[in-house]
C-alpha positions as CSV (number, residue, x, y, z in Angstrom):
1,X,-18.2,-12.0,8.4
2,X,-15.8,-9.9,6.1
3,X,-15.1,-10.1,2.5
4,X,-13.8,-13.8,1.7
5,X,-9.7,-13.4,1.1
6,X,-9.9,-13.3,-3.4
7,X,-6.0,-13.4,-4.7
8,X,-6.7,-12.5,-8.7
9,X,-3.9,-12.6,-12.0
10,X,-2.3,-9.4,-11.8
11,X,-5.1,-6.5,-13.9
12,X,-3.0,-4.0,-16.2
13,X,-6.0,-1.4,-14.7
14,X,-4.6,-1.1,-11.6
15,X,-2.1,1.4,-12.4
16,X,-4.8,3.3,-14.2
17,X,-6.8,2.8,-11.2
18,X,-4.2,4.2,-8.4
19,X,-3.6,7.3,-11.0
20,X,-7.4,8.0,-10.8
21,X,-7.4,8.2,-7.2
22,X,-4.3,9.7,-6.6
23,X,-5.2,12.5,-9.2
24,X,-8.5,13.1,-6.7
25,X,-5.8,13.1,-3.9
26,X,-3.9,15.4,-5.2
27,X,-6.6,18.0,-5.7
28,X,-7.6,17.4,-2.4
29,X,-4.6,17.8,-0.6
30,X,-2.2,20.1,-2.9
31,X,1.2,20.2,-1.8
32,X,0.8,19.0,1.9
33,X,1.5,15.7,0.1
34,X,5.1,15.5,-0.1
35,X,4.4,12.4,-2.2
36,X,1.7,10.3,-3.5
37,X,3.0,6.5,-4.4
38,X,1.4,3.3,-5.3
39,X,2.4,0.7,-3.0
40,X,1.6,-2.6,-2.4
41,X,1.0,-5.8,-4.7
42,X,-1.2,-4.0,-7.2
43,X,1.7,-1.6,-7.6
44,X,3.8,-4.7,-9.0
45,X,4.2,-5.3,-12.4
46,X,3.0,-9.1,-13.0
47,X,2.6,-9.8,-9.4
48,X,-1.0,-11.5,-8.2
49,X,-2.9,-9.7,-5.5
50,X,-6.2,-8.8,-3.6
51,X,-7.5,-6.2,-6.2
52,X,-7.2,-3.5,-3.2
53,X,-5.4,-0.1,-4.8
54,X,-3.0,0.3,-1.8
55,X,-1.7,4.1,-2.0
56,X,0.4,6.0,0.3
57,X,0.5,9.8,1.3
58,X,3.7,11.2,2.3
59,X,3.2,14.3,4.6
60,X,5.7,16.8,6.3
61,X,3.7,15.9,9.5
62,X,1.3,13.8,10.6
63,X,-0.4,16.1,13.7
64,X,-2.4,17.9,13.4
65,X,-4.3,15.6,11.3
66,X,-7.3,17.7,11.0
67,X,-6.6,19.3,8.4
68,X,-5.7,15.4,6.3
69,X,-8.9,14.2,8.0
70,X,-11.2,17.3,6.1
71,X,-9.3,17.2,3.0
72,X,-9.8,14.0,2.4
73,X,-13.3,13.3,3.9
74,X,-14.7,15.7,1.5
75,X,-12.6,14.0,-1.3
76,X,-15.3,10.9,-0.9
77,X,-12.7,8.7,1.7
78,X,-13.6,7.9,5.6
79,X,-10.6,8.3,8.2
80,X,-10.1,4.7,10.2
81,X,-9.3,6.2,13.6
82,X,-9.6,3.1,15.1
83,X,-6.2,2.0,12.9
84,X,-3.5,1.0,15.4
85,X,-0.8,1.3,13.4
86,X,0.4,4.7,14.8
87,X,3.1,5.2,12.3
88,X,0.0,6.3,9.6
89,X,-3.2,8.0,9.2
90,X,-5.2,5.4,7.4
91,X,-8.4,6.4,5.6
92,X,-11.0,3.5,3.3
93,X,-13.3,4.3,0.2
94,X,-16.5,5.0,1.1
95,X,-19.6,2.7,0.7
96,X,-20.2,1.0,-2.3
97,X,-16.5,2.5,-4.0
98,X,-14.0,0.0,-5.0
99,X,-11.7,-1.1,-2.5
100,X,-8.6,1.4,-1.6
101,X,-6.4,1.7,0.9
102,X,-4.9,5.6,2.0
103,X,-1.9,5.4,4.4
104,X,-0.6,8.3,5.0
105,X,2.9,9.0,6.3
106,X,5.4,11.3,7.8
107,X,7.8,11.6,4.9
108,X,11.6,10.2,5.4
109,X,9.8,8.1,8.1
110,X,10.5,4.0,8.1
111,X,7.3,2.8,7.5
112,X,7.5,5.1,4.5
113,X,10.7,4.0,3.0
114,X,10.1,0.1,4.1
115,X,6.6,0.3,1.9
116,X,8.4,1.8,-1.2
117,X,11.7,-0.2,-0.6
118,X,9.4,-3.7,-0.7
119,X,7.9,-2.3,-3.8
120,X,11.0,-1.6,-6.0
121,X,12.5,-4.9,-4.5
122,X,9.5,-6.6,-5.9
123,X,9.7,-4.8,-9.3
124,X,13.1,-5.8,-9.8
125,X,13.2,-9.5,-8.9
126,X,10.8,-11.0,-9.9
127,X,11.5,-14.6,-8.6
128,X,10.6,-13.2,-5.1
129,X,7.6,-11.4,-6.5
130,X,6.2,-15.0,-7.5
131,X,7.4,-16.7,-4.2
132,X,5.5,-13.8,-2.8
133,X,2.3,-14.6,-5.2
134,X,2.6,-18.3,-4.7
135,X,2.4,-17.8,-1.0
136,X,-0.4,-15.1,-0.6
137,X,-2.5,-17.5,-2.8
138,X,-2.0,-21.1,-0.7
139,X,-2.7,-18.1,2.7
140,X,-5.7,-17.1,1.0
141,X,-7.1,-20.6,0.3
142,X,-6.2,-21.5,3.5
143,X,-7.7,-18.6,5.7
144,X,-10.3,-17.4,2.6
145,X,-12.9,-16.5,5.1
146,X,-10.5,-14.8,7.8
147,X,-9.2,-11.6,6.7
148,X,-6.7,-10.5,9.7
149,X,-5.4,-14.6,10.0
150,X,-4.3,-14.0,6.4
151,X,-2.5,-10.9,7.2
152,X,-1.0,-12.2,10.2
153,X,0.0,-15.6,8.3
154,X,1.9,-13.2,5.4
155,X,4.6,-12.0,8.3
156,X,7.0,-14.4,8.0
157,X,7.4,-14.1,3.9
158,X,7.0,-10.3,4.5
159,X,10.1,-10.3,6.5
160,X,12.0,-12.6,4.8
161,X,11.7,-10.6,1.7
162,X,12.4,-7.0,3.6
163,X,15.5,-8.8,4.9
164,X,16.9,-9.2,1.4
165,X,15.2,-5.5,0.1
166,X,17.4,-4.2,3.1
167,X,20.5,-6.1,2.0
168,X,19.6,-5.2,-1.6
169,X,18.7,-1.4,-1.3
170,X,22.7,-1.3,0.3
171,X,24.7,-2.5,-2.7
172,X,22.6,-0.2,-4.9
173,X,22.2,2.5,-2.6
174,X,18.6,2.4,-3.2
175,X,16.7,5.7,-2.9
176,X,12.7,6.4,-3.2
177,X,12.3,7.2,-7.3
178,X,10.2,9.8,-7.9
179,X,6.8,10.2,-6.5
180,X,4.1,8.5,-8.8
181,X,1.6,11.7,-8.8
């Protein structure tokens, strides 16, 4: 059985937190990250969440990987090779660390700019940012003890709120700000 699904109050730490890592990222990787970013709920001002530090790696390439995989193995984080999301290279904390998340990404790619448009549509509005808590907590009472259920059962508000980033990120000609780290 997997970690029961925990929504908590939105922690001021996490910002702190995804700086710490990305910091050890960065000295891992040096500039074959294009980018390091804080993505995810935890990367919303005010905005509930799983307390997971979600970060993404933006890379020139993705293959080879090797290279990704060493850097950041030796940096203390375990490459998921079993992830079947092709679009990444996802890596987890090791044993006993706290929960984080490393997707990493061909730069200029879509699942890049969808993860960082989400985010600064979430920063700025925050009325969909709540929906979006309000929702993820009645998901998480509802499928507490099934972890992929939960993510499945997000979809629907997940593209509903992509929909309106996407119509957003047009009128303002929305671009990636600057990388976090």
């Amino acid at each position: 059985m997997s970690d029961p699904v925990v929504i908590e109050s939105y922690h001021p730490e996490w910002p702190l937190l995804f700086l710490e890592t990305g910091r050890r990222i960065r000295n891992s990787l040096g500039e074959t990250a294009v980018r390091i970013d804080h993505i995810g709920s935890t990367s919303v001002p005010g905005l509930d969440a799983k307390p997971v530090i979600d970060i993404q790696v933006s890379v020139v390439q993705l293959k080879p990987l090797n290279s990704i995989v060493m850097a950041l193995e030796a940096a203390g984080y375990r490459y998921r090779a079993d992830n079947p999301d092709l679009t990444k290279a996802y890596f987890r904390e090791s044993p006993g660390e706290r929960r984080t998340h490393i997707h990493v990404r061909r730069t200029g790619s879509w699942s890049e700019q969808t993860a960082l448009m989400f985010r600064d549509y979430l920063r700025r509005h925050p009325d969909d940012a709540a929906a979006y808590a309000q929702e993820k907590r009645r998901l998480a009472e509802q499928y507490r003890d099934n972890r992929q259920a939960y993510v499945e059962a997000k979809d629907p508000i997940i593209w509903s709120i992509l929909h309106k980033a996407a119509l957003w990120s047009q009128t303002v000609g929305w671009m990636p700000e600057t990388s976090d780290l």
